[in-house]
C-alpha distance (Angstrom), angle and dihedral (degrees) to the residues before:
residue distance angle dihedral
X1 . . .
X2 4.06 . .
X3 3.96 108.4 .
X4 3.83 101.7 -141.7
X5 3.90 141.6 -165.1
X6 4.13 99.5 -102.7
X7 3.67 123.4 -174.7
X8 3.37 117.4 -161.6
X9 3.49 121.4 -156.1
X10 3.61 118.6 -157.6
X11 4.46 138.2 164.0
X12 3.57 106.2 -86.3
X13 3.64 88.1 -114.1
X14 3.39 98.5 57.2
X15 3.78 104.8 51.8
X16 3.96 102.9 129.7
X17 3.44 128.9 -129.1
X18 4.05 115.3 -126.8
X19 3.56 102.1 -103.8
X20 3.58 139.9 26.8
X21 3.66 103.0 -149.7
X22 3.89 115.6 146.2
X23 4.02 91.2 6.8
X24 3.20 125.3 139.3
X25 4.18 123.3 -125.0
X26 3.76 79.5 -127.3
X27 4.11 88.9 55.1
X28 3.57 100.3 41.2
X29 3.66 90.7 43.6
X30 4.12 103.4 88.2
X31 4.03 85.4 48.4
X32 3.43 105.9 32.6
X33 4.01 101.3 106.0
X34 3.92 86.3 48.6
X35 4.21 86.5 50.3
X36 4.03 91.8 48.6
X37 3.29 94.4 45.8
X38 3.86 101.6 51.9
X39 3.41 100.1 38.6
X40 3.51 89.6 56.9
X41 3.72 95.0 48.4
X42 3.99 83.8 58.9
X43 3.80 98.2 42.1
X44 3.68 80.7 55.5
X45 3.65 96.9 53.8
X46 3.34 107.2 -105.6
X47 3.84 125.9 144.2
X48 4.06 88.2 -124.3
X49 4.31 121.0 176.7
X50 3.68 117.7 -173.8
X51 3.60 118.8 -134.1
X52 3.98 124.6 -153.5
X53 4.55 101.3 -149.5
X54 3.47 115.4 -167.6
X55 3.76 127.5 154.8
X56 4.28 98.9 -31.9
X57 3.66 136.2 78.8
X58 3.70 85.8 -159.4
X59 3.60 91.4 77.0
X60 3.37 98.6 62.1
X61 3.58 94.3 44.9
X62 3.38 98.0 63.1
X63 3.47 92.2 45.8
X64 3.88 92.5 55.8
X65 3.67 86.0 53.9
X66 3.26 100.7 51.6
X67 3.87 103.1 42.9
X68 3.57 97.7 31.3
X69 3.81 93.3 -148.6
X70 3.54 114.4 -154.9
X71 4.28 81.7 -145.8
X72 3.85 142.2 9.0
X73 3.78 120.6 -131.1
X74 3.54 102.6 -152.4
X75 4.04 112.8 -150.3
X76 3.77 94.7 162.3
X77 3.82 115.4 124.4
X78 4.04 82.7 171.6
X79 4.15 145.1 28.2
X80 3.93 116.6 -158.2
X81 4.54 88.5 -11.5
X82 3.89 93.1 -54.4
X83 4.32 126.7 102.6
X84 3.75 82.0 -167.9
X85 4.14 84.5 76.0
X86 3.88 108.5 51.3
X87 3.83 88.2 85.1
X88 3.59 88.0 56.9
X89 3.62 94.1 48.5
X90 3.94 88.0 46.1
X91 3.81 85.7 55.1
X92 3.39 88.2 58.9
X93 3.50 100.9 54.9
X94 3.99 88.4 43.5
X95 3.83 84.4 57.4
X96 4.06 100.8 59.1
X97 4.35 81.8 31.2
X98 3.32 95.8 -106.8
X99 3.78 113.4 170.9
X100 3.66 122.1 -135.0
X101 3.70 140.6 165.1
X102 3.87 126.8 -113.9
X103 3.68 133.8 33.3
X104 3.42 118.5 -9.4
X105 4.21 125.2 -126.0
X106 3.57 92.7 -82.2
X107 3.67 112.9 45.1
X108 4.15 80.6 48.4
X109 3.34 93.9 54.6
X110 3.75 94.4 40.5
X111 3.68 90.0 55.1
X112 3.89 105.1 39.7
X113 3.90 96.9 87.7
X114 3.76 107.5 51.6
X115 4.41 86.3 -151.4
X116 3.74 87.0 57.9
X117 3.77 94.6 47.0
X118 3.80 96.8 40.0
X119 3.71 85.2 50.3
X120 3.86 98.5 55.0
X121 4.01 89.4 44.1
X122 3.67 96.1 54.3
X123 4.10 94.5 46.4
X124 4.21 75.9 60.0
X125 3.95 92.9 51.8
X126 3.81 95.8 -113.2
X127 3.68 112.7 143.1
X128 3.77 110.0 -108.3
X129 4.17 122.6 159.5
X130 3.12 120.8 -95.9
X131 3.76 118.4 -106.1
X132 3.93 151.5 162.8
X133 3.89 124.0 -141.2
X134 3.69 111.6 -137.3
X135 3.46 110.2 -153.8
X136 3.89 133.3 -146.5
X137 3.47 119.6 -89.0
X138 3.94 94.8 12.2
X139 3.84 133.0 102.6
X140 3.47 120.3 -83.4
X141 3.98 101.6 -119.5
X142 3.86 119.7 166.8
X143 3.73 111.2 -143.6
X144 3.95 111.5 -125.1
X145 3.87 92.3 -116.1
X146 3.34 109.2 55.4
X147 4.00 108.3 78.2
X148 3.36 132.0 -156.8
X149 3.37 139.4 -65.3
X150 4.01 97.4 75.7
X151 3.67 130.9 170.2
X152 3.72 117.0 -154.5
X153 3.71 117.1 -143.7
X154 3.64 135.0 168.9
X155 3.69 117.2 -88.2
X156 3.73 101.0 -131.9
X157 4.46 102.8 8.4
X158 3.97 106.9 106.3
X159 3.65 125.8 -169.1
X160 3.81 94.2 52.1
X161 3.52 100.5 -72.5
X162 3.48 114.4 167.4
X163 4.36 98.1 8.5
X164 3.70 111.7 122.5
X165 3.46 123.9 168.1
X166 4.07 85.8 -104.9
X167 3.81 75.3 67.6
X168 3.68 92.8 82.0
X169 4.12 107.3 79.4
X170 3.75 137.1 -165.7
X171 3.50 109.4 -165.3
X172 4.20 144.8 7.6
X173 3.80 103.0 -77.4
X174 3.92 94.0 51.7
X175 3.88 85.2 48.6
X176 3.12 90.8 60.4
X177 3.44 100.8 42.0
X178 4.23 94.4 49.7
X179 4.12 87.7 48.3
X180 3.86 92.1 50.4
X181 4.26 89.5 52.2
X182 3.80 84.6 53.4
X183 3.42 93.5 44.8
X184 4.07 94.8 40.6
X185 4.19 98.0 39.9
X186 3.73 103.5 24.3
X187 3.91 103.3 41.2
X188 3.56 89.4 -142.0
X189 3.93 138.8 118.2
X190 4.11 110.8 -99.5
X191 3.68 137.5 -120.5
X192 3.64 141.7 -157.6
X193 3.93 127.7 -170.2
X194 3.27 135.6 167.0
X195 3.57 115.4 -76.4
X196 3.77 111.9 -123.8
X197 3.82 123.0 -156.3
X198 3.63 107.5 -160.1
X199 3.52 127.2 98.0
X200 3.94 125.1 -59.2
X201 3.89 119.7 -120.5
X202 3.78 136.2 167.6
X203 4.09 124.0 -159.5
X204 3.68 116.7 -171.5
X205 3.73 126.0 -140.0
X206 3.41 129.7 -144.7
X207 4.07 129.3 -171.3
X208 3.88 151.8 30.1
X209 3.80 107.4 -104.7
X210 3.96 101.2 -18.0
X211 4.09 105.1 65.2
X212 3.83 126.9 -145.3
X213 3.61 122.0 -176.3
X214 3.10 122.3 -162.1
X215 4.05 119.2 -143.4
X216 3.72 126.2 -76.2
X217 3.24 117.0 -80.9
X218 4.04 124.3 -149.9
X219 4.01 119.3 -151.7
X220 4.05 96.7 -152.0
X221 3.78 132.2 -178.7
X222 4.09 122.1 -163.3
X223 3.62 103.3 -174.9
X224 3.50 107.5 22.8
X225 4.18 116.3 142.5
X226 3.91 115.3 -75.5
X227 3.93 100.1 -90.3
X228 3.54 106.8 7.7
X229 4.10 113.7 138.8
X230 3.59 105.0 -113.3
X231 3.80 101.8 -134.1
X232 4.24 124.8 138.6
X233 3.60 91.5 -95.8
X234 4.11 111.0 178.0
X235 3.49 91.8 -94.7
X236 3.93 91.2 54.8
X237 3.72 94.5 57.2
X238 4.02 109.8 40.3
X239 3.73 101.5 9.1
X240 3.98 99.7 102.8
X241 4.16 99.2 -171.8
X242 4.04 88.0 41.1
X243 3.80 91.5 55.0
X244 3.74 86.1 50.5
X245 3.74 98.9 53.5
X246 3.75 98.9 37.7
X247 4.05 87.9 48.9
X248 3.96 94.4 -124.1
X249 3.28 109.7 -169.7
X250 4.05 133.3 158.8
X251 3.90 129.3 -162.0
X252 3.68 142.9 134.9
X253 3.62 113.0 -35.6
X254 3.82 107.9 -119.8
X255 3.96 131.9 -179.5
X256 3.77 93.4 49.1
X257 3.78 108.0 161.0
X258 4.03 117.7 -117.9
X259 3.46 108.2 -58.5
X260 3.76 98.0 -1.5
X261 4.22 84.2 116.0
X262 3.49 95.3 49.7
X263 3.95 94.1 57.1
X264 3.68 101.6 40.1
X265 4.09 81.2 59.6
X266 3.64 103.8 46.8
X267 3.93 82.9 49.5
X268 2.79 95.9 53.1
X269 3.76 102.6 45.2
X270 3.88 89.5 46.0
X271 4.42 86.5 54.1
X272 3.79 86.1 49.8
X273 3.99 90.9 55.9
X274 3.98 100.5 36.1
X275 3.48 85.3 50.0
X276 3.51 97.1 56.0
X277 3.70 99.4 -120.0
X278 3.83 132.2 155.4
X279 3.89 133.4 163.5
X280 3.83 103.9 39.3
X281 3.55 145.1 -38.2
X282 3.66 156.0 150.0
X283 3.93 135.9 -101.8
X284 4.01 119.8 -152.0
X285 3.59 111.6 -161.6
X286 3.87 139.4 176.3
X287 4.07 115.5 -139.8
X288 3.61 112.7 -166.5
X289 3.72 125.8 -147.3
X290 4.02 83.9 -108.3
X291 3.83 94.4 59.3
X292 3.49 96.7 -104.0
X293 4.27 112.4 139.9
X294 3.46 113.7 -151.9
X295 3.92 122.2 -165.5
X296 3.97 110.1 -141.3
X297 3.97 98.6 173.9
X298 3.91 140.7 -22.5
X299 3.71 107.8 -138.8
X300 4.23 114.8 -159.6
X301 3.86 118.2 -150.9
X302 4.08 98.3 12.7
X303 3.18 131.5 178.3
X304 4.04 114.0 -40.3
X305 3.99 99.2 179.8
X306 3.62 116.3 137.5
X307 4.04 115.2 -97.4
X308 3.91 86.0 13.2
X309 3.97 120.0 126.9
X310 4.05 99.0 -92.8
X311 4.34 87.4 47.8
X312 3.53 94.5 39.4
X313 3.96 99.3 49.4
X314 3.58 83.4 46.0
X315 3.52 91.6 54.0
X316 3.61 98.2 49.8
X317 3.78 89.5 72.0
X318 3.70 98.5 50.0
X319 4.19 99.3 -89.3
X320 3.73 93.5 128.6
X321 4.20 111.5 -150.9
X322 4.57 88.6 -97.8
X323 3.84 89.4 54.7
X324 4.00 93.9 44.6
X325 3.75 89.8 55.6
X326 3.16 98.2 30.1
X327 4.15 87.0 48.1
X328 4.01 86.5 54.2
X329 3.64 104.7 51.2
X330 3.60 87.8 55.5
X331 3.49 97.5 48.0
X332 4.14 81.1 56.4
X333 4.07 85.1 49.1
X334 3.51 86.7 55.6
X335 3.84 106.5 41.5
X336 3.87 108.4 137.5
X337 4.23 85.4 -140.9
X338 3.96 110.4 179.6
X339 3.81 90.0 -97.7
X340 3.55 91.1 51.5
X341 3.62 104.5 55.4
């Protein structure tokens, strides 16, 4: 294996320290992807520097020129407080050819607004919800086709940020209501899809050209209360103690009917090509009791942490944690970018 210059580039905030020792889970927690990852790119050999972005390309610049890295591992879920810009700062890389891991400009941009994504997928017949976006500053007017139950979301916020179950409404006034919180808190457009009951399952996707999926995965809850929707609310994913005390739990999805498997992958492999996409990333999907697979969002560069759902599916057919990362950064080594052809 070919030990290589690696920059890592990180939120200011998040740059880890280089040991853990007498942390807490709680500490480590808003940093912990950003720890995994590095200290595996060094117990792996490579020459690896950590670099704090905030608000300037200038930064990175002269970090580029300094180290020389032979690739960037991008960590960045935000440039100067927005998602919106990473695929600008990815441009930027791809215009001094700069390799980096993960998606590339388009497939972010592609799949940053959840309209404009759902849009693309059902021009290509895959089976999204149907929704409305609910923009800021408008009137909140339910079109006469699209029934209730809705869930209200934020347009453009990933990793559940701002879904509660209060999220799920049942009629016009509570529509309202939900949109104006996303409007008022988030700063962000609004939308509303369908709400699907069925069960909710996540397949991850590694690769460029040549696909792997890993296996369905199964979001489950044992003791959450009697009739509560079980949808990855914010509480679900980073709330700790809630996780606890509604039993959260995810793992291979099992009891699929015949077939069932083989569709939720080709979906999702098609999604993960229409949409642009290369590097890695993960599916979300809906299967109803009827069969029918539902694809609620594809979400480039997730979450990498160590024992988290992307690692540990991967793990579950023999990729260890080293070879994932290790199996990304050279799938950024080997991006065929435009200038690279």
């Amino acid at each position: 294996m070919t030990k290589l210059r690696v920059l890592a580039l990180v939120d200011e905030e998040f740059v880890p320290p280089d040991s853990i020792e007498g942390l807490t889970d709680k500490e480590i927690a808003p940093w912990k992807t950003e720890y995994d990852v590095v200290v595996t790119l060094k117990e792996l050999g490579h020459d690896t520097r950590v670099l704090g972005v905030s608000n300037e390309l200038a930064a990175i610049r002269e970090a580029i020129q300094e180290h020389r890295p032979r690739i960037v591992f991008n960590l960045l879920e935000e440039f100067r407080g927005l998602g919106v810009f990473v695929p600008y700062l990815l441009g930027y890389l791809e215009l001094i050819r700069q390799p980096y891991t993960g998606c590339n400009p388009t497939g972010m941009m592609l799949t940053h607004s959840k309209a404009l994504s759902k849009k693309i997928l059902k021009y290509h017949r895959i089976r999204v919800p149907e929704f409305v976006v609910f923009p800021r500053n408008r009137k909140v007017k339910r079109p006469g086709h699209l029934d209730f139950p809705l869930i209200v979301k934020s347009t453009t916020e990933h990793g559940s940020v701002g879904i509660s179950q209060a999220s799920i409404v049942n009629d016009d006034a509570k529509l309202e209501d939900r949109v104006q919180r996303i409007h008022d808190q988030l700063g962000t457009d609004a939308i509303a899809e369908q709400y699907i009951e069925g069960r909710e399952l996540y397949v991850g996707v590694i690769g460029n050209h040549r696909l792997q999926t890993l296996p369905v995965w199964e979001l489950l809850f044992s003791n959450l209360a009697e009739g509560a929707p079980r949808i990855a609310t914010e509480k679900v994913k980073w709330d700790a103690g809630y996780q606890a005390r509604s039993g959260v739990t995810t793992k291979a999805a099992t009891d699929l009917a015949n077939g069932v498997k083989e569709r939720i992958l080709r979906v999702c492999k098609r999604a993960y090509r229409i949409l642009g996409q290369t590097g890695y990333a993960r599916m979300d999907l809906r299967l109803t009791a009827a069969g029918e697979i539902y694809l609620l969002e594809s979400n480039p560069n997730p979450q990498l942490a160590y024992g988290e759902d992307f690692a540990e599916s991967a793990h579950s057919v023999g990729v260890t944690y080293e070879q994932l990362i290790e199996r990304i950064l050279q799938l950024g080594v080997r991006a065929r970018n435009d200038w690279r052809w």
